[in-house]
Rosetta silent file (secondary structure, phi, psi, omega in degrees, C-alpha in Angstrom):
SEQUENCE: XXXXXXXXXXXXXXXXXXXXXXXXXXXXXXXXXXXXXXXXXXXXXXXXXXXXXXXXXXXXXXXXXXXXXXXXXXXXXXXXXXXXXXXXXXXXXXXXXXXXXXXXXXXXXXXXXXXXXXXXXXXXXXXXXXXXXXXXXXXXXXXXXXXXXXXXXXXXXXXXXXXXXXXXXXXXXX
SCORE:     score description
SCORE:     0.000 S_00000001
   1 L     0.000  126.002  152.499   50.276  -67.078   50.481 S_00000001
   2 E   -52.966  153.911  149.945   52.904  -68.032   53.387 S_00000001
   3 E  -116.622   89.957  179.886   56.218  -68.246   53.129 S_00000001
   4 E  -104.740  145.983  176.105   57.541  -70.570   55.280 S_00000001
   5 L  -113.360  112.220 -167.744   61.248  -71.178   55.765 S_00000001
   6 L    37.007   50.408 -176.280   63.171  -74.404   57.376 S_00000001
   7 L    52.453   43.942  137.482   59.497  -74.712   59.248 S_00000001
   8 L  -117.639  153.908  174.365   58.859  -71.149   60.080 S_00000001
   9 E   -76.540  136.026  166.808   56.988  -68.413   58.986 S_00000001
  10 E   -98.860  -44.218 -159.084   58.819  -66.112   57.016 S_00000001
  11 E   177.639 -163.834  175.220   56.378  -64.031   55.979 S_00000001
  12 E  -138.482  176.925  175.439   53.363  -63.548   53.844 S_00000001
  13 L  -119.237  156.981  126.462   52.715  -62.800   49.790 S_00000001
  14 L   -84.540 -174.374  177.201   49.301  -61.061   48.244 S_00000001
  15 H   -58.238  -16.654 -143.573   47.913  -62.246   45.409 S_00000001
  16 H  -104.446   -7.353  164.477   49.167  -59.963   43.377 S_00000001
  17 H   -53.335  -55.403 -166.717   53.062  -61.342   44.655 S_00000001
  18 H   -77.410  -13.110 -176.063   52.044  -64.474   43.853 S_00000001
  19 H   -80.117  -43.551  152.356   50.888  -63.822   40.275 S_00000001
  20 H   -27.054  -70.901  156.606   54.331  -62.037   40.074 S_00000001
  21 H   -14.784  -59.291 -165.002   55.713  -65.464   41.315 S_00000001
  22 H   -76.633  -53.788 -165.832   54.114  -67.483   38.767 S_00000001
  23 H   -60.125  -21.132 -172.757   54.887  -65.452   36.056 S_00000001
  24 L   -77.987  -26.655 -147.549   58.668  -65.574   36.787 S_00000001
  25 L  -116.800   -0.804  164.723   58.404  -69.176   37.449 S_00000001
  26 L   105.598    2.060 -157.603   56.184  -69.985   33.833 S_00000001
  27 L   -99.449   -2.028  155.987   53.494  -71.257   35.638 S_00000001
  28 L  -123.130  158.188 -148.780   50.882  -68.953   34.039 S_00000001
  29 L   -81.499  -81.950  176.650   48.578  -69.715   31.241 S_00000001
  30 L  -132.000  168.943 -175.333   46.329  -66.632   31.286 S_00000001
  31 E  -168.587  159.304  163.603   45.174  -64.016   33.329 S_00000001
  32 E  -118.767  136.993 -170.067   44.191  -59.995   33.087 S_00000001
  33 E   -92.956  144.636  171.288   46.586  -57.392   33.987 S_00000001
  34 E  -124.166  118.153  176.497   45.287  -53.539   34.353 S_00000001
  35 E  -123.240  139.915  158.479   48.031  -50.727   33.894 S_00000001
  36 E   -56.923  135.940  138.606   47.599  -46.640   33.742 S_00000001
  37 L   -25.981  142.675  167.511   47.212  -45.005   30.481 S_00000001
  38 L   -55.263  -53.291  164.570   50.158  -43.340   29.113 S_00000001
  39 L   -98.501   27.193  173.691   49.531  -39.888   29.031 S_00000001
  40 L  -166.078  171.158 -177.152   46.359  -39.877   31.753 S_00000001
  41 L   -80.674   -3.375 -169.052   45.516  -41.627   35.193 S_00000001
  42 L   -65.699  171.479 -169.277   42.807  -43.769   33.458 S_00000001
  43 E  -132.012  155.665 -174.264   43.412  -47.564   33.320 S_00000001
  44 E  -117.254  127.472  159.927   43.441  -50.396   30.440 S_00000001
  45 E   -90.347  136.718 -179.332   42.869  -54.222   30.629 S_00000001
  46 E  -117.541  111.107  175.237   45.291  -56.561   28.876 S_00000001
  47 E   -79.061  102.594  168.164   43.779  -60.260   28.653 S_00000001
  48 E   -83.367  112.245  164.522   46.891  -62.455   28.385 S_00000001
  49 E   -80.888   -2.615 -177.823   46.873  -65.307   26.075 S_00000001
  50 E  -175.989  132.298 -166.365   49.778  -67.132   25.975 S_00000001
  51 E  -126.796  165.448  172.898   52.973  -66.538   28.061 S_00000001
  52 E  -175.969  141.436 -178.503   56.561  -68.290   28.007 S_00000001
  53 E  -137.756  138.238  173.078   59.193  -66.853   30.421 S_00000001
  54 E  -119.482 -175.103 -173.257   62.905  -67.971   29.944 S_00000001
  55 E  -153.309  132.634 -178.834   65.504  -67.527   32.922 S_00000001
  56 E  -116.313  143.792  173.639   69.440  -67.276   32.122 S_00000001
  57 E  -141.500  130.578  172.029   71.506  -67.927   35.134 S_00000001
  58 E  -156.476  136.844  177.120   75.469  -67.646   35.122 S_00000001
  59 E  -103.485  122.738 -177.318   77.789  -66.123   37.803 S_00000001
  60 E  -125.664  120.555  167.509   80.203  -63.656   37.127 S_00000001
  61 L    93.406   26.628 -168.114   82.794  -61.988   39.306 S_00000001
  62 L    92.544  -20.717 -176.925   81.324  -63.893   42.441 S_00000001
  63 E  -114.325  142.007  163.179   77.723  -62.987   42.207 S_00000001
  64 E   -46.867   87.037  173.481   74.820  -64.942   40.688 S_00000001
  65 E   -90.940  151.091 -179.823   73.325  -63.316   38.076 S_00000001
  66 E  -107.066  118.136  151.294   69.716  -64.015   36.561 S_00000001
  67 E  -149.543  146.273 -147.563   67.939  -62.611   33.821 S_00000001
  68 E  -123.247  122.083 -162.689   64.506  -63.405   33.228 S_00000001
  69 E  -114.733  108.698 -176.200   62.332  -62.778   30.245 S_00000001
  70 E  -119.515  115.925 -147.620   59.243  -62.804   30.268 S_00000001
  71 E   -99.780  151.022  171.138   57.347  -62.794   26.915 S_00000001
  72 E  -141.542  168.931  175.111   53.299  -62.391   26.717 S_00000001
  73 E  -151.817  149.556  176.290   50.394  -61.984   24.050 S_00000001
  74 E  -174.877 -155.740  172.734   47.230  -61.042   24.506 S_00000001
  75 E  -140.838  167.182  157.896   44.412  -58.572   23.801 S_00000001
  76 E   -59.085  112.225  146.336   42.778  -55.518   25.160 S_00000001
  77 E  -106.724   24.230 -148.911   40.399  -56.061   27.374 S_00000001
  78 E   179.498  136.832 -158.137   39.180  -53.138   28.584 S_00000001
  79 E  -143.185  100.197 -173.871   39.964  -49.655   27.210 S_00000001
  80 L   -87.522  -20.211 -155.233   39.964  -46.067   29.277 S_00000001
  81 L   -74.562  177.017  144.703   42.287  -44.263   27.201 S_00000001
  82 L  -129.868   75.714  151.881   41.478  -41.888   24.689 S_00000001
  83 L   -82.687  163.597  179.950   43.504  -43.221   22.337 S_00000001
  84 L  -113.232  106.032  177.434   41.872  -44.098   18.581 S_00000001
  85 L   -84.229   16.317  158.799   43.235  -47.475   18.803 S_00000001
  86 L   -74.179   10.522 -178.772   42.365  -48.262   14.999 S_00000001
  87 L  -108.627  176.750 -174.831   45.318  -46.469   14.007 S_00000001
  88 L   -66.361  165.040  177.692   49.040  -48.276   13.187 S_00000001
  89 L    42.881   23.574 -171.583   51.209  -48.531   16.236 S_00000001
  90 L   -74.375  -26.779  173.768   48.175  -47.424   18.598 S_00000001
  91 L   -77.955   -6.737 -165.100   49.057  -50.525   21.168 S_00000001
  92 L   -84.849  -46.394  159.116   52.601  -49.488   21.483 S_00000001
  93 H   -62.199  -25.280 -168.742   52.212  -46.914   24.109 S_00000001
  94 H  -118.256   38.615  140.306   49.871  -49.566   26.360 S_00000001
  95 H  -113.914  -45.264 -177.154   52.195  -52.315   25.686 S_00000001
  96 H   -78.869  -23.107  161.941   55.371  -50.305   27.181 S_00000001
  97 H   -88.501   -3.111  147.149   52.994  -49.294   30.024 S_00000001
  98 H   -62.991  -43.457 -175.566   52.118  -52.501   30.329 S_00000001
  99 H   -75.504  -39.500  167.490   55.621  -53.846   30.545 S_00000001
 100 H   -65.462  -29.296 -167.478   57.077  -50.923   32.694 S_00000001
 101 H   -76.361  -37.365 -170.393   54.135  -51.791   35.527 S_00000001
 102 H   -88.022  -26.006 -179.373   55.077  -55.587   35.491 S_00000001
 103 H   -92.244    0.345  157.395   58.775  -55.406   35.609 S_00000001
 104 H   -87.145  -35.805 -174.247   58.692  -52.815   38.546 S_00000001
 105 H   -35.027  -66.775 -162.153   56.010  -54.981   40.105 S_00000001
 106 H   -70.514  -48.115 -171.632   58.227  -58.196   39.859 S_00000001
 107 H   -57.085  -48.161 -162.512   61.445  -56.318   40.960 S_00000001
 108 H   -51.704  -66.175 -176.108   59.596  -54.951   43.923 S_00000001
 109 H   -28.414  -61.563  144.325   58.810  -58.039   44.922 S_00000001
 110 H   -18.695  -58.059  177.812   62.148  -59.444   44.736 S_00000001
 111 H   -99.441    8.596  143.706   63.397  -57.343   47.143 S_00000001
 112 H   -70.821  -43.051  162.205   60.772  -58.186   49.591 S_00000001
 113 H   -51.577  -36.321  177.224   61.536  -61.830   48.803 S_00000001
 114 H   -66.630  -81.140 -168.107   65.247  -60.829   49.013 S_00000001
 115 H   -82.702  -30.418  176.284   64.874  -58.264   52.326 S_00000001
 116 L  -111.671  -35.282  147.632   61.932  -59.886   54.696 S_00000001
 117 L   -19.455  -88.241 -169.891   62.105  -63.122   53.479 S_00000001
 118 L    34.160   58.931  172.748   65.324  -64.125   52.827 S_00000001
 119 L  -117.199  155.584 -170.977   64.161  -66.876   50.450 S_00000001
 120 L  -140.606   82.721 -153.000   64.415  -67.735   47.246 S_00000001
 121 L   -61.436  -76.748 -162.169   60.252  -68.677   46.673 S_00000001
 122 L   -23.956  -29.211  172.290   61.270  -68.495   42.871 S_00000001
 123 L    91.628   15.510  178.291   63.517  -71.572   42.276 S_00000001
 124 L   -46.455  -67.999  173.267   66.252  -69.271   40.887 S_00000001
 125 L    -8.676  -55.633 -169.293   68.757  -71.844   42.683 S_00000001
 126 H   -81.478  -22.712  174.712   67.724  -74.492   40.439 S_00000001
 127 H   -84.399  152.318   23.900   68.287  -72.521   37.235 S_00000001
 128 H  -113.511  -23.275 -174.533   71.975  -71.749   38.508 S_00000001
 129 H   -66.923  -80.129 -176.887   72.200  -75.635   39.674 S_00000001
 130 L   -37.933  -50.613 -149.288   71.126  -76.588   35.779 S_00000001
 131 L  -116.626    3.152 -173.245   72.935  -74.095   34.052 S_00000001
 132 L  -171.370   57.056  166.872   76.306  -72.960   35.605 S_00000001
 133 L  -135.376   65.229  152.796   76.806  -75.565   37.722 S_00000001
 134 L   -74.407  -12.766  160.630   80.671  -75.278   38.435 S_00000001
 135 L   -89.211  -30.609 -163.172   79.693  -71.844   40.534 S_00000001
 136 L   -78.247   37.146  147.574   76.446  -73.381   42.228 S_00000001
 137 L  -107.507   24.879  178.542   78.289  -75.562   44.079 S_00000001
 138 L  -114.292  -24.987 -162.033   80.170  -73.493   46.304 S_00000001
 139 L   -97.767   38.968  175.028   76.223  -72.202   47.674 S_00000001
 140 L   -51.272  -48.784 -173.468   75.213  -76.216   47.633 S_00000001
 141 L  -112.268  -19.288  166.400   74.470  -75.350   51.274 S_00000001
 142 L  -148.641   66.609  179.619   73.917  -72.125   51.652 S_00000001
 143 H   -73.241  -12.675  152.705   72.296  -70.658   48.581 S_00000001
 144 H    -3.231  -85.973  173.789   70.932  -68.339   50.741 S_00000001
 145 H   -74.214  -32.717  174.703   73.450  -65.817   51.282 S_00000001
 146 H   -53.273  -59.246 -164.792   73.775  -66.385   47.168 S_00000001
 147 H   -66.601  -25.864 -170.296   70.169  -65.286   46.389 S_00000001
 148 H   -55.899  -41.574  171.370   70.905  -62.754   49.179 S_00000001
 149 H  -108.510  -10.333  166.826   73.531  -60.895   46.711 S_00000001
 150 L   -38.206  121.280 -153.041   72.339  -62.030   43.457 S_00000001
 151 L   -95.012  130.687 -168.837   71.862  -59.733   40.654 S_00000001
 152 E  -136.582  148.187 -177.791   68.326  -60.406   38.910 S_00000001
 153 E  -128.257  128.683  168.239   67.505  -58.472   35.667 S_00000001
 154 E   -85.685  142.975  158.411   63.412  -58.575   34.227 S_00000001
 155 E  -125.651  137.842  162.196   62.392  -57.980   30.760 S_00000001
 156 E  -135.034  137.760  177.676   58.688  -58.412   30.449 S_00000001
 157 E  -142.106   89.237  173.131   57.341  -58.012   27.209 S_00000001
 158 L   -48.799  146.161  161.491   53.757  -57.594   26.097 S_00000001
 159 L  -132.781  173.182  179.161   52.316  -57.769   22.838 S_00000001
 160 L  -136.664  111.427 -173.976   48.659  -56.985   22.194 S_00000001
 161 L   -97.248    6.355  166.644   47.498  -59.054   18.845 S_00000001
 162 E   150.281  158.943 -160.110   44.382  -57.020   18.978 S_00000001
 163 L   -88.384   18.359 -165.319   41.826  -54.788   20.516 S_00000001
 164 L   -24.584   77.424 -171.574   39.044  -56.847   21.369 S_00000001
 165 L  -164.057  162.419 -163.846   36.454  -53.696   21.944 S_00000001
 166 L   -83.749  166.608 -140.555   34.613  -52.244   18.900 S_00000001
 167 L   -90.286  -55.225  167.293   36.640  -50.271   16.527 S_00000001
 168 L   -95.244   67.943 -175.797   35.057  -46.946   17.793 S_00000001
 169 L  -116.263  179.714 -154.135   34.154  -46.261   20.912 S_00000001
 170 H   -16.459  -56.692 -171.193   31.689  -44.230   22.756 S_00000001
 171 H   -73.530    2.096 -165.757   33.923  -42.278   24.422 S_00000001
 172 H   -90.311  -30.585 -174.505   35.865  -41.582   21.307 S_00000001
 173 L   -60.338  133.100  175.461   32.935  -39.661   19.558 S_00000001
 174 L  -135.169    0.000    0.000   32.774  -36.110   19.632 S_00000001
């Protein structure tokens, strides 16, 4: 994806920016995500079924703050670990290493959006417009320099409602 800015190129996204992008901005239904295993380099698929992201915006002490939640469900789709995931709480490790991979993902981004950029693709603006806006109206003109100092906090939160893959597998066998 381009980025262009007041009809120049700013820059470029991958895809994997723009999926970032979406998710921040609510705009995705479903998609699958891959993250390392907890304890090993091996990798997991998470099929997301239903997403909802909310975005708080208020400014305090002069800077814009954000914080942006982004809640998903889904299933496994895809399983590397050697974990027995039939037992209680077996998704709990590969849900927080799901959730740690996407909120540094999304931060990084941010400060590329932030630092090469120096755009604000996300629509944050308009959530500070909507929701606070006796401060947004000092950046009315140059929200720029706002998103430029703005403090943005992620939560991403996975759930996994189940393991679609068979209750024992192959590699699980000894």
């Amino acid at each position: 994806m381009a980025v262009f800015k007041m009809g120049k190129l700013a820059g470029y996204a991958n895809l994997n920016e723009v999926r970032d992008m979406l998710f921040v901005q609510g705009k995705i239904k479903n998609t699958v995500l891959t993250a390392k295993c907890e304890k090993s380099e091996k990798r997991f698929g998470y099929h997301i079924t239903h997403t909802k992201t909310k975005i708080t915006a208020k400014e305090t002490n002069g800077i814009p703050k954000f914080y942006i939640k982004i809640k998903t469900e889904g299933y496994l789709e895809g399983n590397n670990c050697l974990e027995n995931i039939s037992e209680a709480g077996a998704f709990e490790g590969l849900e927080k290493a799901m959730n740690d991979r996407m909120e540094e993902s999304i931060k990084k981004f941010i400060v590329k959006t932030k630092e090469e950029f120096n755009a604000d693709i996300f629509g944050l603006g308009e959530s500070l417009r909507e929701q606070d806006y006796q401060h947004f109206k000092k950046y009315k003109d140059t929200w720029d320099d706002g998103y430029a100092k703005a403090e943005i906090y992620i939560d991403f939160n996975s759930e996994i409602k189940r393991a679609g893959l068979r209750k024992n597998p192959y590699l699980m066998k000894k």
